[in-house]
Each structure stands twice: as structure tokens, then as C-alpha cells.
N, C-alpha and C positions, 0 to 999 in steps of 0.2 A: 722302797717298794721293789721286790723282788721282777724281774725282766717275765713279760707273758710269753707262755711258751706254747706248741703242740703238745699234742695228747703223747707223742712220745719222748716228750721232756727237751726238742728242740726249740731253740730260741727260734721266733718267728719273723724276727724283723733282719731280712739280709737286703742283698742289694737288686733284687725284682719284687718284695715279697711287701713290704713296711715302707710307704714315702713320707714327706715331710708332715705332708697332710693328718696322715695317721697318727704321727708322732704329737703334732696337738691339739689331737682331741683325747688323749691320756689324760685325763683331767681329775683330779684328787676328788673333786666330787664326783664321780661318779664309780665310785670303786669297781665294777663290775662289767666296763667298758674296755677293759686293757683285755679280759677273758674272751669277752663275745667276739675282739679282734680276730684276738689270737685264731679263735676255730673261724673264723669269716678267712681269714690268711691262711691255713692249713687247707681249708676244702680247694682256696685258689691255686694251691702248688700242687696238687694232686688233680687238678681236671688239666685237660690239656689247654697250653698258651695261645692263649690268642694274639696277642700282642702284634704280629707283624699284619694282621687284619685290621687292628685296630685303628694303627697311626702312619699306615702304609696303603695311599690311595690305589698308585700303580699296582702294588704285589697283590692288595684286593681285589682288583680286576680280573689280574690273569689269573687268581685262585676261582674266582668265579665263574670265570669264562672256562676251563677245563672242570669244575664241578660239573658243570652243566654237561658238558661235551663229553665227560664219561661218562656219566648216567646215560647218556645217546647212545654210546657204542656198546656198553654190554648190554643193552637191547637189540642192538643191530646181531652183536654176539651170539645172541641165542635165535635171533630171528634167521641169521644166515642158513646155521646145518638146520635148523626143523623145516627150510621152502629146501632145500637140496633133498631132503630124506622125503617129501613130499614129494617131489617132481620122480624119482629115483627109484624108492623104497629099498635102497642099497646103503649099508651100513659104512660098507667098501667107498662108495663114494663119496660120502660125507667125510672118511678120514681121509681122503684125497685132498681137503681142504686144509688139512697142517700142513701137506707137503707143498704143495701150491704156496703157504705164505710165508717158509722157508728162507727159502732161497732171498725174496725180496727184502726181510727183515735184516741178516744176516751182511747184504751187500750194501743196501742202502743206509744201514745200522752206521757202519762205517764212515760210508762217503760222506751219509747226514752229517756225521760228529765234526767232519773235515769240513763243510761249507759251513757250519754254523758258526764256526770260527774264526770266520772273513767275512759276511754278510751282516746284515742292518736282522737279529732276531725276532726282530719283532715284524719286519717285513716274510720274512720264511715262515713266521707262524703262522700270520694271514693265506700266504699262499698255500700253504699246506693244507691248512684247515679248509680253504677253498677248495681243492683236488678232491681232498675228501668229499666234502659235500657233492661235488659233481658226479663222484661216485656212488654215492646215494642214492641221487636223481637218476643215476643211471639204472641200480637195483631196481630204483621205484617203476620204472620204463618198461621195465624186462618183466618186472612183476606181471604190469597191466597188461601185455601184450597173452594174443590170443592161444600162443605157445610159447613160455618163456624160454629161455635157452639156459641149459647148466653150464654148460662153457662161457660162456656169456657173466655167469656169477664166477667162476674160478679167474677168469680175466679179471672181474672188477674188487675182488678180495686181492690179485696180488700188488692191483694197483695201491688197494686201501694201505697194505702193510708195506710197501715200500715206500709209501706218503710218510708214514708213521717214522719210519726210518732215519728222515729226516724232520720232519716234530718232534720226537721224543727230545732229541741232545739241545734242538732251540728251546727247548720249554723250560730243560735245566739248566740250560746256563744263564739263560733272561732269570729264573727265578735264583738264582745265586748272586747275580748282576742286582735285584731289587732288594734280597735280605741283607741283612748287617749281622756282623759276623756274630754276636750274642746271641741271634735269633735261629742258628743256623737246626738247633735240633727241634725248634718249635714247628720250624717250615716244614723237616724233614715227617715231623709225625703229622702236620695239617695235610700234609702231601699223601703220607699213607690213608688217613682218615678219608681224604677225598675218593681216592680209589677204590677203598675199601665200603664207601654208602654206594657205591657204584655198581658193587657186586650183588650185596644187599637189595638194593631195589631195581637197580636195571633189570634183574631176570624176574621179577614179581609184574612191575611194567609189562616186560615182553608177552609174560604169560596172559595177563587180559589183552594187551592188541592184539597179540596171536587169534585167540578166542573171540573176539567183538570183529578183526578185520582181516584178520592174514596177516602175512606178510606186508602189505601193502599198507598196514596202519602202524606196522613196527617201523621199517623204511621212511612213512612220513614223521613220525617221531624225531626218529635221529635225523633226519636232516634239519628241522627247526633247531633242535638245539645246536648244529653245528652255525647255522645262520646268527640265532642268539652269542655262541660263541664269538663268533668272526666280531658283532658290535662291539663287543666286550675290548676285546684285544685292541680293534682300531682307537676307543678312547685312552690306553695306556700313552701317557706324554711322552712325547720323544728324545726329549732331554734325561729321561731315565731309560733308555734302552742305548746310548753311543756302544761302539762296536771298539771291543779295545784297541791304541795304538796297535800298529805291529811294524817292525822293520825290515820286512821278506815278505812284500806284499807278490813280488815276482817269482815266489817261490812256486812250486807244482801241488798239485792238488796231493799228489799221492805221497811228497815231501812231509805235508803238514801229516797225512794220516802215519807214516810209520813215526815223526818224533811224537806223538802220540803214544803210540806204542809203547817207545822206545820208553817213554817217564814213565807208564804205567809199570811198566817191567823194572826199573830202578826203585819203586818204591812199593819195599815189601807189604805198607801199612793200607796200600791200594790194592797189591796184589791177595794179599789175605781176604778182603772182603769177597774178592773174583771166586776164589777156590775155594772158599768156605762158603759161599751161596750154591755154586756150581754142584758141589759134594753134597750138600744136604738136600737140595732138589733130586739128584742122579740116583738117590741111593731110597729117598724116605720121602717119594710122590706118589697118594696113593690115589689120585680121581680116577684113571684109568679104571682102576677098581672098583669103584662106586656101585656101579650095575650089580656088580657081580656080589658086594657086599648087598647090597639092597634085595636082591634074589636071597640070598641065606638067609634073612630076617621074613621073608615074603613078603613084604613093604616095597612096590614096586616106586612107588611117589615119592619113596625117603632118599632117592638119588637127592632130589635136590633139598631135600634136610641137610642130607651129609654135607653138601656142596657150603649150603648157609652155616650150615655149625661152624666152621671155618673162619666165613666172614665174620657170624655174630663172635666171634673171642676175639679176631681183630680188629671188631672197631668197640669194641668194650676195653678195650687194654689204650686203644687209640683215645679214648673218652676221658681216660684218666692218666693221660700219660708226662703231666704238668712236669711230674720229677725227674722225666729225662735229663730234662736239662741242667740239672746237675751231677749228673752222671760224667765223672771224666774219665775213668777209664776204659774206653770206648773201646778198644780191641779185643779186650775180655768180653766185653759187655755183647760185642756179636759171637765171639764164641760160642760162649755159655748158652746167648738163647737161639743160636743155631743148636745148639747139645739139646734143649729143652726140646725143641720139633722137635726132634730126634726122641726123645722120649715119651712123647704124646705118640705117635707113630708107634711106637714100640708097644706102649698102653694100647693101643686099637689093634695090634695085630692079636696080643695078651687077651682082649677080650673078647675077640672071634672067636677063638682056641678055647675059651673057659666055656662060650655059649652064654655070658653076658648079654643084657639085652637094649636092644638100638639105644636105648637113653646112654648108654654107658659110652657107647662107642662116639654118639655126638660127643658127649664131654670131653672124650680123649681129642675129639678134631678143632672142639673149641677153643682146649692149649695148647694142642699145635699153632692154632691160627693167633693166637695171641702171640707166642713167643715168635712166629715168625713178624708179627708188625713190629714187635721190640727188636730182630733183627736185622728192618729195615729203615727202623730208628737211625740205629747205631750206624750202620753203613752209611744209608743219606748222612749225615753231620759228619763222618770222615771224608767222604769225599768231598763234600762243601769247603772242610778245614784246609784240605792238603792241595786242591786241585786250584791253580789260578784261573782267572776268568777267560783268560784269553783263551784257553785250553780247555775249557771245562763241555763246548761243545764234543769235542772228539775222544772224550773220556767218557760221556753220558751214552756215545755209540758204543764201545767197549763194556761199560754199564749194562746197557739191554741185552746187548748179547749176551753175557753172564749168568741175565736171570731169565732169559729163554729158553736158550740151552737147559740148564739143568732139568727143567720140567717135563720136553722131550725126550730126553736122555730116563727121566724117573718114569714116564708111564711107559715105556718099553722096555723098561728092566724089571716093571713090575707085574705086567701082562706076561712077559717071559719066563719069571720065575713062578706068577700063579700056577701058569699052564704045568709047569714040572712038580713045583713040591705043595701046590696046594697054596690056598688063600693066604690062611692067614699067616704060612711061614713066610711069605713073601714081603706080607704086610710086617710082622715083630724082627722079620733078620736086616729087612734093610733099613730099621728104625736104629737096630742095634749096631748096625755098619755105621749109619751114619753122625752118632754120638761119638764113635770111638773114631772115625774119621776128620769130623772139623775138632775133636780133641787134639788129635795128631798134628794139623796145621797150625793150631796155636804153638806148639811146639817145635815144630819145623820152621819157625816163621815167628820167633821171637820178638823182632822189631815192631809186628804186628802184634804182637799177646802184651805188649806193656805199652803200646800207643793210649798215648794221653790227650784228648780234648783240647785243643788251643797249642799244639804244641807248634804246628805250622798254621797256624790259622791267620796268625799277625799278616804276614808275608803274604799269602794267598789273597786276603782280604783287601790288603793294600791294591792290590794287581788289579783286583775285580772294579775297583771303585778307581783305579787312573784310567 
């Protein structure tokens, strides 16, 4: 009897796909049991892995306990600028709110990645997540109050995003600390997928508390679910969070952050994901734009169509993204769908200029948003492979930085160039900069354009798990 294969003629039974189990119920009686496998096993390599949910109590937790806690914050997200622009009716001062949380992410980005990396993770993530929440309590305070104060919000946003600072790099290295090294591009795409239902419904959410309470029912939102997070985390066992050995416990805080540095900058395979994120956000960001696109179509409400276009192809790509993880050419593989944004981008600006209409232009931002979750794919499972544990705190600070920047960097380049040459050249030239740019890095950066899947991953992994 011939081996049951996919519908595209592959063998279906490898070593995630076909268990023993499987193997005997092939039973000669029932001829037409080996088929129905077959496509039961193909639908499963193409949805996305569950697996470290599955048989993974710990990693279950803290995946749940941050689902929960982003759907909270891009609520809080959208709830922040609409009570400043409320209080204000100053457009000026609502963009006072990027620069305000600047500075905090950028410094604490850092310093976070340096303490996570001596400290009990799972201890920093409760306090963090605590800070936060008080600063919630705090919004909620200011809300109720008979004048609330807008300084008073720009204080407690910078507090939020320097908490963050030092959360983000505990969350990834505790969740590198909990995966095994096979699982590493399943985590990576659960981890986008999570983020990305967060963008999806946290501003749908915002939009009825907005509408039923204010402010004040967006506010009490996110702070339950930070309180639900917080339980979450506390029941993680503490025999799955130990804080790696280290030998230079007496070393300097700012010791640990520049040989951080210093590895990031020796490995080009880390350094490519940096500038290849960096470049394609800098160059082919177009939210900024959104108003201004949404005015041309005279669809004032399709700002946040455009916004969701984005989301829905990333977490549709995220839904079915089982085959990453046999993807081992991984440095390509962010290339290329850094080059594909790049090309959706370019498609949107192409069909501003045609006079195309809004349907066209979502779909262009749908593949954008798709190919960027396939480029955050690929990134997260490189840096999981190559980065040991003990490090992986102060690499996940260098991390946010990377992909913060670039997105600053793209709505000021592209609010700049609207204003000169007009919408949509702003929108299709820095689509087309930005293809022919992270093209260019793969080539400048060959170590990175032929990086293989597992190549350091042994070694890394060993690290994570002594």
C-alpha cells in the first residue's frame, strides 16, 4: 500500500505530524482510513501549533495571563488620546503623548533587558504588572475627579511605558526559559497571534466603553484584566522560572547592558533582524496617513477599517501559520516578507494614484499585515535560536527598541513627504525604498541571508535550560 500523502503529494507522517497512535489504526480493513488521516494531518500542519499550550502548564499561564493583559492595554490604547483630545480638543496634544512615552521606553527598554537578567522573571513580571495596574487606578482617579488633570495623564503614560520597559524583556526571556527549543517558532507565532486578537478587539472593546462609560469604563477594564493577569502569573511554579547561574554577580548594571550590546553587534544573524525591521517600518509606515487616506475616499470611519485591515491579514496568516515551523531558512524568510510589506505598501500607494476603491486599498494593508506577522515569525524563532537565556533579557530591550523606532521614524517620514509630493507618492515610494532596502541588507549581511533554523539553537537552548 502506497504511503498517504497531502493533497500536494507530501508524505504526511514526519516527526510532529503522524504518532504511533496513528500509525495503528492504518488498518487494511478499512482502506479509506490512511486518506481521511492524511487530510485530518494536513489541515493540522497548516493551522497554527498549539502544542507548547497543550503539554506546557507554566508557558500556558503566562500565554494567558498576557492575552488577557493586551486585550486590556489596547483599550487603555485608544482610551488614553480620545479623554486627552476630550479634555484638550488639541490634536497637538494628543501627539504630545508619543513624545512623552519616548524617552521612557527607549531608557527603560535597556535597563529593563539588564535587570531581567539577574532577577527571579517571574518576580519583575508581577511587579511590573502591578505598577501598571496602579497606574490605571491612577487614570481611573483622575478620570472621576471634578477636573481631571492632563498632566496628570502624560505623568502616568510615562510611568506606564517605562513599566513596560522592564516587562517586555521579562516576558521574553521567562517565555524562552519555558519553551523547548522545537517549539520555538510556534511560541513565536502564538505570541504574534496574541498581540495581534489584541488589536482586533481591544479597540472594538474601547469603542462600546468609550460610548456606554467614558473613559472611566475603558480605565476600569484594563485594570481587571491586569489584576486577572497578575493571578495568572503568581500560579506559574517556581521551579520553572530559576534565574540562570551567572559568574559576575558583582558585575555593574551598565557592565551587563553594553556586553549585551556588544553580542548583539557580533552577530550579524541578530543584527539583520534590527535593520531589517527598523528599515521597513522607517521607510513603509503608513497609519500616520490613515486620516488623510480616509478623507480621499470620504469614509471618515474607514480610519479604523484601514487600521483593522492590517490586523485581520495578521492574524489570518497567524491562524494558519502550522508550516512555519518547518521553515528553516529563516533569514530569508524575514527578508522576503519584510520585501512583501514592502510591496503591499507599494500596492496602497499604486492604488491611491489609480483612484481604486477603499476595498482595494484594505486588501493591500491586509498583506501588508500578513507578511509583517510572517516577519515576526521569523525574527521571534531567531532570536530564541541564537540568544542564550541568560542574555535573552537584555536582548529583548534592544528588541523593542528596534521595533519602536522604526514606526516613529515611518509616520514622520511619511507625514513629511505627504505634505511635499502628495499622498500617494509618499505612500508607493517608500513602499518601493523599502523592498529595495531590506533587499539590500540581506545582501550586505550575508551571514544573516543564509541563517538556518537550529543552526545555534543546540547551544542557546542548552543555556536556557542549566
Amino acid at each position: 500500500m502506497s504511503s498517504p500523502r497531502c493533497a500536494d503529494g507530501r508524505p504526511f507522517y514526519n516527526d510532529r505530524t503522524l504518532d504511533v497512535d496513528a500509525i495503528r489504526e492504518l488498518r487494511p480493513s478499512d482502506p479509506e482510513r490512511p486518506t481521511r488521516l492524511a487530510a485530518k494531518t494536513c489541515r493540522q500542519t497548516l493551522l497554527i501549533d498549539i502544542r507548547p499550550l497543550r503539554h506546557n502548564a507554566a508557558f500556558r499561564l503566562l500565554f494567558a495571563s498576557q492575552f488577557v493583559s493586551a486585550l486590556g492595554t489596547m483599550v487603555s490604547y485608544v482610551a488614553v488620546p480620545w479623554q486627552v483630545y476630550q479634555l484638550t480638543h488639541s490634536n497637538a496634544q494628543v501627539g504630545l503623548l508619543a513624545l512623552v512615552q519616548l524617552v521612557p521606553v527607549i531608557v527603560c527598554g535597556l535597563l529593563g533587558g539588564a535587570v531581567a537578567d539577574r532577577v527571579d522573571r517571574k518576580r519583575l513580571l508581577i511587579g511590573t504588572e502591578a505598577l501598571m495596574a496602579a497606574c490605571l487606578a491612577g487614570l481611573l482617579a483622575n478620570t472621576m475627579a471634578a477636573s481631571p488633570s492632563v498632566l496628570f495623564i502624560y505623568a502616568l503614560v510615562a510611568v506606564l511605558q517605562g513599566a513596560s520597559g522592564f516587562h517586555r524583556p521579562a516576558l521574553e526571556a521567562l517565555t524562552q526559559k519555558l519553551a523547548r527549543r522545537d517549539e520555538f517558532a510556534a511560541v513565536a507565532a502564538l505570541s504574534s497571534i496574541r498581540g495581534t486578537f489584541g488589536m482586533v478587539a481591544g479597540p472594538a472593546i474601547a469603542g462600546l466603553l468609550l460610548v456606554g462609560g467614558g473613559a472611566a469604563g475603558a480605565y476600569v477594564f484594563d485594570l481587571v484584566t491586569f489584576i486577572v493577569a497578575l493571578l495568572l502569573i503568581a500560579r506559574i511554579p517556581r521551579e520553572s522560572v530559576v534565574v540562570p547561574a551567572r559568574g559576575d554577580e558583582s558585575a555593574h548594571l551598565l557592565v551587563d547592558l553594553a556586553e549585551g550590546l556588544r553580542y548583539a553587534w557580533k552577530k550579524p544573524e541578530l543584527m539583520g533582524t534590527y535593520i531589517v525591521d527598523i528599515v521597513a517600518m522607517a521607510f513603509a509606515f503608513p497609519i500616520a496617513l490613515f486620516p488623510a487616506i480616509a478623507e480621499a475616499y470620504g469614509r471618515t470611519e474607514s480610519v479604523g477599517w484601514l487600521l483593522s485591515a492590517m490586523s485581520v491579514g495578521a492574524l489570518i496568516i497567524g491562524l494558519f501559520s502550522g508550516w512555519t515551523s518547518r521553515v528553516t531558512r529563516l533569514g530569508r524568510g524575514v527578508v522576503l516578507s519584510a520585501a512583501a510589506w514592502g510591496l503591499g505598501i507599494l500596492a496602497l500607494g499604486v492604488a491611491l494614484a489609480c483612484g481604486f476603491g477603499l476595498w482595494s486599498a484594505m486588501v493591500c494593508l491586509a498583506f501588508a499585515g500578513a507578511a509583517d506577522m510572517l516577519s515576526g515569525v521569523f525574527r521571534g524563532t531567531i532570536w530564541n535560536e541564537t540568544i542564550p537565556n541568560a542574555m535573552r533579557g537584555r536582548l529583548a530591550g534592544i528588541e523593542m527598541i528596534s521595533y519602536l523606532t522604526g514606526p516613529l521614524i515611518g509616520n514622520a517620514r511619511a507625514g513629511f513627504t505627504a505634505e511635499v509630493s502628495g499622498l500617494s507618492i509618499a505612500i508607493w515610494s517608500g513602499g518601493a525604498i523599502c523592498v529595495a532596502a531590506v533587499i539590500a541588507t540581506g545582501f550586505l549581511l550575508p551571514r544573516f541571508w543564509r541563517y538556518q533554523g537550529g543552526q545555534h539553537a543546540a547551544g542557546a537552548h542548552l543555556e536556557s535550560r542549566s
